[in-house]
C-alpha positions in Angstrom: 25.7 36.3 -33.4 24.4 33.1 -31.2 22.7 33.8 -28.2 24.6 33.6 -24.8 22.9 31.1 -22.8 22.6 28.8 -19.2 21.9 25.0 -20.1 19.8 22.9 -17.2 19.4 19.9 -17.3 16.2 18.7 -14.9 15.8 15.4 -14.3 13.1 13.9 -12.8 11.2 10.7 -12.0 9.1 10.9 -15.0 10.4 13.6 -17.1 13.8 14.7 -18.1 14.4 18.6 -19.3 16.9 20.4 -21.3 16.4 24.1 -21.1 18.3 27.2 -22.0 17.9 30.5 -20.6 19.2 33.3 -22.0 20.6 36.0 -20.0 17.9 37.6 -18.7 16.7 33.9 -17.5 14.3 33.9 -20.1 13.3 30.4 -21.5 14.4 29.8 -24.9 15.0 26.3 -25.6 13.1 23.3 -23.7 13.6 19.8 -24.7 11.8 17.0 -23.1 12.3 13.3 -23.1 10.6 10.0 -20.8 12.9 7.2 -21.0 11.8 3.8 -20.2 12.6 2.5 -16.8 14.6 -0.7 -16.3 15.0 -2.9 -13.6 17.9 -3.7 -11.0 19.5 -6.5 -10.0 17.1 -7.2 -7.7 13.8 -6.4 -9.8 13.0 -3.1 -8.9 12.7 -0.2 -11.2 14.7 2.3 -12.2 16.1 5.1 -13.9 18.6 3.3 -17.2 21.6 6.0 -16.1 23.4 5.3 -19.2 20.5 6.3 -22.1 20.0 9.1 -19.5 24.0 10.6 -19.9 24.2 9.8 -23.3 21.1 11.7 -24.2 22.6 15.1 -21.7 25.9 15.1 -23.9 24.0 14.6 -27.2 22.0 17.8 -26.4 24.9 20.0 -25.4 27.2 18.7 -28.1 24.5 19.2 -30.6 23.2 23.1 -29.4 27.5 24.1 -29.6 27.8 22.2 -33.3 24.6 24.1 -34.3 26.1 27.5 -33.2 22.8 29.5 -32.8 23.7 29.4 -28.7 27.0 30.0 -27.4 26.5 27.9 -23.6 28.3 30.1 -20.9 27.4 27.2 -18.1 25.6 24.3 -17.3 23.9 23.2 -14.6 21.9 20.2 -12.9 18.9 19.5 -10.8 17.4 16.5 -9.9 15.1 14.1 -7.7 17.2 13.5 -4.1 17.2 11.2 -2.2 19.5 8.7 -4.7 22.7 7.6 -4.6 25.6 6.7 -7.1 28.8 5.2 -6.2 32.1 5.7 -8.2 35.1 3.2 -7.9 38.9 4.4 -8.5 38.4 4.5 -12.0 35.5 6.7 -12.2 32.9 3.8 -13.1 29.7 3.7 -12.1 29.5 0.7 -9.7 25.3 0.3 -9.2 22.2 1.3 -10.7 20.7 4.6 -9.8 18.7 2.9 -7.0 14.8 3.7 -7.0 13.9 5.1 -3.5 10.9 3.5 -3.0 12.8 0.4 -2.7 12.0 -1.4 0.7 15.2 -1.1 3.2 15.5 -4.4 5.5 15.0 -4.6 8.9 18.5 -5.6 9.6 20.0 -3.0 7.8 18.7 -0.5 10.7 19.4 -3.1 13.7 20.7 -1.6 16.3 21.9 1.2 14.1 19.9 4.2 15.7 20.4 3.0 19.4 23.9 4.1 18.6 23.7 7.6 17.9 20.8 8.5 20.9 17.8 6.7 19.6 15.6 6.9 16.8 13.6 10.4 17.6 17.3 12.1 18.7 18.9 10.4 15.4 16.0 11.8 13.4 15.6 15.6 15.4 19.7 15.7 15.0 19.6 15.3 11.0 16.1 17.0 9.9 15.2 13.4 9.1 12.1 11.4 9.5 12.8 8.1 9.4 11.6 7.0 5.5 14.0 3.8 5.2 15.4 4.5 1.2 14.4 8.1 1.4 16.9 8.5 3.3 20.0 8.5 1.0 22.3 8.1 3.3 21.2 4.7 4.7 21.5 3.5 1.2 25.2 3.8 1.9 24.5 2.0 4.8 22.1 -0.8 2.8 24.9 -1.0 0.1 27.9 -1.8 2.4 25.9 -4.2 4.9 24.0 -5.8 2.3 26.1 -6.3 -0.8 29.9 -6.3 0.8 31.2 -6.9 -2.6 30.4 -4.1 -4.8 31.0 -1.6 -2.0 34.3 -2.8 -1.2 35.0 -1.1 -4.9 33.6 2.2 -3.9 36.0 5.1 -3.7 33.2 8.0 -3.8 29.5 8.3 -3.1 27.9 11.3 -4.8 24.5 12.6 -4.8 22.6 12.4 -7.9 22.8 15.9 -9.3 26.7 15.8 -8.2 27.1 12.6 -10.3 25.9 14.1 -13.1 27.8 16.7 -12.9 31.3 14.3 -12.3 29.9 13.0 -15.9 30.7 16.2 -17.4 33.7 17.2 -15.1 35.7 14.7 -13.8 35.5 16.6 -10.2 33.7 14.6 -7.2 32.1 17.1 -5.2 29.3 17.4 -2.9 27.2 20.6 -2.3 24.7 21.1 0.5 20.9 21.0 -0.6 21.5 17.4 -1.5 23.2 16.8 2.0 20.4 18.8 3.2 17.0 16.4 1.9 16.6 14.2 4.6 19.5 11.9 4.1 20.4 11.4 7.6 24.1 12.3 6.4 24.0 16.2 8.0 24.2 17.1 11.7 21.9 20.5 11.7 23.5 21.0 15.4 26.9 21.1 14.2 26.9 22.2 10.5 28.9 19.0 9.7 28.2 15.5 8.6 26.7 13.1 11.2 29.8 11.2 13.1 28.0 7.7 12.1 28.9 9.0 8.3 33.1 9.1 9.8 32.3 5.8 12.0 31.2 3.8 8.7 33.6 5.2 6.5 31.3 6.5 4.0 33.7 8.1 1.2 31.7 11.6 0.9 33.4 14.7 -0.3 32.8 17.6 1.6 30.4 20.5 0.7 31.3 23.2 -1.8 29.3 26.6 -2.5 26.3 25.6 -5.3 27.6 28.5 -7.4 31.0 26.4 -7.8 31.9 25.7 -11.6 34.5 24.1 -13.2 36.0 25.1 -16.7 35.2 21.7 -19.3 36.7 22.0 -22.9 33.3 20.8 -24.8 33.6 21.0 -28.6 36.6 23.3 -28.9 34.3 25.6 -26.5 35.1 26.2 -23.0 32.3 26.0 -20.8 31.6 26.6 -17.0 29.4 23.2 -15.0 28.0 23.7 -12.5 28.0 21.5 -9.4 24.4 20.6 -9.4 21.0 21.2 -7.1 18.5 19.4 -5.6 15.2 19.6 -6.8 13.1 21.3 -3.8 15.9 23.6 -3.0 16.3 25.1 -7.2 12.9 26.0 -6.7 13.3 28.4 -4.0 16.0 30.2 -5.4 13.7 32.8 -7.3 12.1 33.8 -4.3 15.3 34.2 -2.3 16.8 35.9 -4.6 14.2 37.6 -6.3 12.4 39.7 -3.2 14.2 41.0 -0.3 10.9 39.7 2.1 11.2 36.9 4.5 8.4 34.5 2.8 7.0 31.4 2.9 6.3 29.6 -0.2 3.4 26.5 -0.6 4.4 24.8 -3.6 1.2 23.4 -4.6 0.1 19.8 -6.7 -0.1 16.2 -6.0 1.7 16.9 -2.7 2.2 20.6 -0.9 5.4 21.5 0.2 5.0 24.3 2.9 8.5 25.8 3.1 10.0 28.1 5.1 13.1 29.1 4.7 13.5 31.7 7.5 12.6 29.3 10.2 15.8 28.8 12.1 14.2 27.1 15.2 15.4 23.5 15.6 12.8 20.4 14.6 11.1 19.1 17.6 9.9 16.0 18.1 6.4 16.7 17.5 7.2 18.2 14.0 9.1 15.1 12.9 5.8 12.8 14.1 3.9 14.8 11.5 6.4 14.6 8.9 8.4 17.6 8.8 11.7 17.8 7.9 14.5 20.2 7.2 15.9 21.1 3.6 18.8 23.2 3.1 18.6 26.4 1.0 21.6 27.7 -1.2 22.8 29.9 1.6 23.3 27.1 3.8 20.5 27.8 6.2 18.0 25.5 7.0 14.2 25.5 5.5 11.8 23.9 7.4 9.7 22.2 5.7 5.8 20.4 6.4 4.0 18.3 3.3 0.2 17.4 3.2 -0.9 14.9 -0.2 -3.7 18.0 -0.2 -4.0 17.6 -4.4 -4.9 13.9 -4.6 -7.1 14.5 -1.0 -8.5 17.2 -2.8 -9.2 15.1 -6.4 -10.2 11.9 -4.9 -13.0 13.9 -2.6 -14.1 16.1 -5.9 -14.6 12.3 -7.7 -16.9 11.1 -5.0 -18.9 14.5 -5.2 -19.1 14.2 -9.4 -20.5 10.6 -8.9 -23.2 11.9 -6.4 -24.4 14.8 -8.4 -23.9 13.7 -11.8 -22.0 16.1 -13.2 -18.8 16.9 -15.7 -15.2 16.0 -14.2 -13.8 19.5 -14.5 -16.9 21.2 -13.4 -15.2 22.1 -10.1 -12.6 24.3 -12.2 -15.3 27.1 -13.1 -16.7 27.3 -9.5 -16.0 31.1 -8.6 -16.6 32.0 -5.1 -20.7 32.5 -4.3 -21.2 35.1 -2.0 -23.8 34.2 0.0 -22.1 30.6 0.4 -18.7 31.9 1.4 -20.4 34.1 3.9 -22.1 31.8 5.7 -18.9 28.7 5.7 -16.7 31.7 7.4 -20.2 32.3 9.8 -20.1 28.9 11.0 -16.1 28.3 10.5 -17.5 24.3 10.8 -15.4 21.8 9.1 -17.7 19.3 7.2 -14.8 17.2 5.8 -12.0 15.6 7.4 -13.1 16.1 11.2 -11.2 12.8 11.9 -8.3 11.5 11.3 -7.8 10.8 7.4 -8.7 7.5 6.1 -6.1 4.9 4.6 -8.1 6.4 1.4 -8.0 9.7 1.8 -11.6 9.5 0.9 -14.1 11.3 3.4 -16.8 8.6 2.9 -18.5 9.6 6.9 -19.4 12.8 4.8 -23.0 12.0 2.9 -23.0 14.2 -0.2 -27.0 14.5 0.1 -26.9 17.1 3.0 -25.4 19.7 0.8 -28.4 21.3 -2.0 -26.1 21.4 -5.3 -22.2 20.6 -6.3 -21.4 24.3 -6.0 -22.1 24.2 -2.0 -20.6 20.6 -1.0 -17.6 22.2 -3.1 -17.4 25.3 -1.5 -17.4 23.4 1.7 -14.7 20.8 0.5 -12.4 23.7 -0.4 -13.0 25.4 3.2 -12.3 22.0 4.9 -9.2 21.6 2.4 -7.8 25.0 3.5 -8.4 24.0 7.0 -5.7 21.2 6.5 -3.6 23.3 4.7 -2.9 25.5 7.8 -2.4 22.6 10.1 0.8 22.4 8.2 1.3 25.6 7.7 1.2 25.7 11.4 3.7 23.5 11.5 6.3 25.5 9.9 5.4 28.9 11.4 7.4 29.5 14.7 7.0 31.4 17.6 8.8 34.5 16.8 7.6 34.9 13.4 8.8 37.6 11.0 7.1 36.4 7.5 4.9 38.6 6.0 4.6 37.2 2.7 3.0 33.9 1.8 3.6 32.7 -2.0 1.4 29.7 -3.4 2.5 28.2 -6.7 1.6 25.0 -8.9 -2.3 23.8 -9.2 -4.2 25.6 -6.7 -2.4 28.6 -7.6 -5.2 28.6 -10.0 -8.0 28.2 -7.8 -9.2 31.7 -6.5 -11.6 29.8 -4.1 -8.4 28.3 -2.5 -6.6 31.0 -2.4 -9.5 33.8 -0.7 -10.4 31.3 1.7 -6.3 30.8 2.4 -5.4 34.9 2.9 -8.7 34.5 5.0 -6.9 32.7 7.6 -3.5 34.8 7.2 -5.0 38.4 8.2 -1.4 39.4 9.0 0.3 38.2 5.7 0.5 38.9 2.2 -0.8 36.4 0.4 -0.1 36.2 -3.5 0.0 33.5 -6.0 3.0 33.3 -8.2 3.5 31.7 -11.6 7.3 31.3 -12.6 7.3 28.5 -14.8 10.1 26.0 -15.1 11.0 27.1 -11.3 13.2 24.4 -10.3 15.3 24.6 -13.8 15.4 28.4 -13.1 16.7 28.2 -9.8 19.7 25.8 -11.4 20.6 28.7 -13.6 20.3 31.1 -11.6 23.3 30.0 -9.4 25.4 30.0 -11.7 24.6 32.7 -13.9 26.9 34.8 -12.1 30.3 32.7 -12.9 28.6 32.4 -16.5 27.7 36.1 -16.9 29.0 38.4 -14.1 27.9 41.9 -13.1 24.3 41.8 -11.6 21.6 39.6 -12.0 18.3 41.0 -13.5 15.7 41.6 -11.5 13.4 38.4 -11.6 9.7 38.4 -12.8 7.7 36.2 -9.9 4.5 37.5 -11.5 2.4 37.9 -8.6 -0.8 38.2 -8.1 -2.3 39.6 -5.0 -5.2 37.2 -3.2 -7.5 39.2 -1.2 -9.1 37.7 1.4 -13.0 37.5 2.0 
């Protein structure tokens, strides 16, 4: 008999997923792909769109024709903050267009003084003003700045809801995509921002993530789902798999400190420091903070490994020394970063010679990392605050120094590391494994790990 399974597909920058979970949301089937980036029309890269559907269909036509899984649903999740833009006839009108891509000057002139000023227009949509990263003023770029090709759009979509449409034929939207700082959502209001109405943006309006639609695929009917963004699918295993109000520090290249039972509204302070608002899959805001703390972290442990000689992965087998933890909580000094971070991040006012061997200037780095950890911790924390849990995942998951000096500086909360691999594909499948399954969902494996403090 073939296996009854959830498909995901999880597309990111570099790589793109196919999974199935069986289910129990157990991971039985992973396929991973890198596709060669092209160019637009204006020489910047991105994702080729068209190798990128072809490849999803190939995989689910192939897993039905082989007949060892039987796919109850699929679902998406992708990177935010893009764009795609559908004319009458269901074409794909533009490139996916890459979000680092600079937005013009004139694109944004005069364009917040309209709506209360930049700091109301940012406080009013969770947004930050990051010019491209913010998908919705790549509407606004698209119709001020190439007249012609959006005078052909009948529907924007978010990425993961374009995907989706590819498998579907249904234009819907879905609220943690409207949720990622695309200056489209009015947090106030619960409703898109009246500029969105004023410029005739063709959006659809928000639908439940656990919507699917029945698709005929191979003489099999199957349920799609509606799609997820990225940072949002990942928090679904914690929100639905403990019944504690949490935090979660999703750890790496960049930390995400979210907090997704933080219902006090951004203030302009917290937007100055780069926080922003998500939306979870129950429609409720999760504030969030984000600190580059993994490169910080590497680019410091470089300089250290030049002064004292030693093996690049050296700092991986430092285990907390006694005698030197006790005397960095003593002094509770930070070493590192006392100033304001360089353009670097490189802590060169820092000379490695005062410390005796790598293990103590490492000890200290940690301590002064965890230090700027909680500054944006802090951030996300608010006045009444109920959390009592505090779940790290990703790279310094790993790191029990990291983690000991962290629950150090959380006496009242739990503080636990948590390995759920695949978590953003997870989250995917689990929203819809109810319309692909029903009954109840089983109980999900976080695999904690409890991090006592010093």
């Amino acid at each position: 008999m073939p296996i009854n399974v959830i498909a995901v597909f999880d597309i990111g920058k570099t790589n793109k997923k196919f999974l199935l979970f069986d289910a129990d949301l157990k991971l039985i089937h992973q396929d991973e792909q890198k596709f060669s980036e092209i160019v637009d029309e204006e020489g910047f890269s991105c994702d080729e769109i068209g190798k990128i559907e072809t490849w999803m269909k190939d995989c689910v036509s192939n897993v039905i024709q082989q007949g060892s899984y039987n796919i109850a649903a699929v679902n998406f999740t992708t990177y935010g903050a893009s764009l795609m833009y559908i004319d009458a006839m269901g074409r794909a009108l533009t490139p996916v267009y890459n979000y680092l891509k600079p937005m013009p000057a004139e694109v944004l002139e005069g364009f917040y003084e309209s709506y209360g000023g930049l700091e109301e227009f940012s406080r009013k949509t969770a947004s930050p003003s990051l010019g491209m990263l913010n998908s919705g003023l790549q509407a606004l770029w698209l119709k001020r700045k190439k007249p012609e090709v959006y005078a052909n759009v009948d529907t924007v979509l978010h990425f993961p809801q374009y995907l989706a449409y590819r498998f579907t034929g249904s234009k819907v939207s879905e609220f943690t995509s409207i949720g990622c700082h695309t200056a489209m959502w009015d947090f106030d209001n619960h409703c898109y921002h009246p500029w969105m109405l004023k410029e005739q943006i063709p959006v659809p309006q928000p639908v439940s993530n656990s919507s699917t639609t029945d698709v005929e695929i191979g003489k099999k009917k199957v349920k799609i789902g509606i799609g997820i963004h990225d940072s949002s699918a990942s928090l679904v295993p914690y929100i639905k798999g403990t019944s504690e109000e949490f935090i979660l520090i999703s750890t790496g290249t960049w930390c995400i400190f979210m907090n997704p039972f933080n219902t006090e509204p951004l203030t302009m302070e917290q937007l100055r420091k780069d926080c922003l608002c998500y939306m979870s899959v129950n429609q409720q805001q999760v504030k969030s903070s984000r600190l580059f703390l993994g490169h910080i972290h590497d680019v410091n442990v470089e300089r250290l490994n030049a002064h004292f000689g030693v093996d690049a992965n050296l700092y991986k087998k430092i285990k907390p020394d006694a005698s030197l933890v006790s005397r960095l909580l003593a002094s509770n000094v930070r070493v590192f970063f006392k100033n304001p971070l360089p353009a670097d991040y490189i802590d060169t006012s820092v000379d490695p010679g005062k410390f005796g061997t790598f293990e103590e200037a490492y000890h200290q780095l940690v301590h002064d990392v965890v230090s700027l950890a909680m500054e944006s911790l802090d951030l996300i924390i608010p006045v009444n605050d109920k959390t009592k849990v505090v779940y790290v995942s990703g790279g310094f998951a790993r790191s029990e120094l990291f983690v000991r000096f962290l629950a150090t500086r959380l006496p009242g909360k739990k503080v636990y590391t948590s390995e759920v691999d695949n978590a953003t594909a997870l989250g995917a499948a689990m929203v819809v494994w109810e319309s692909a399954f029903g009954g109840k969902m089983p109980q999900m494996d976080l695999s904690l790990k409890a991090c006592l403090p010093f």
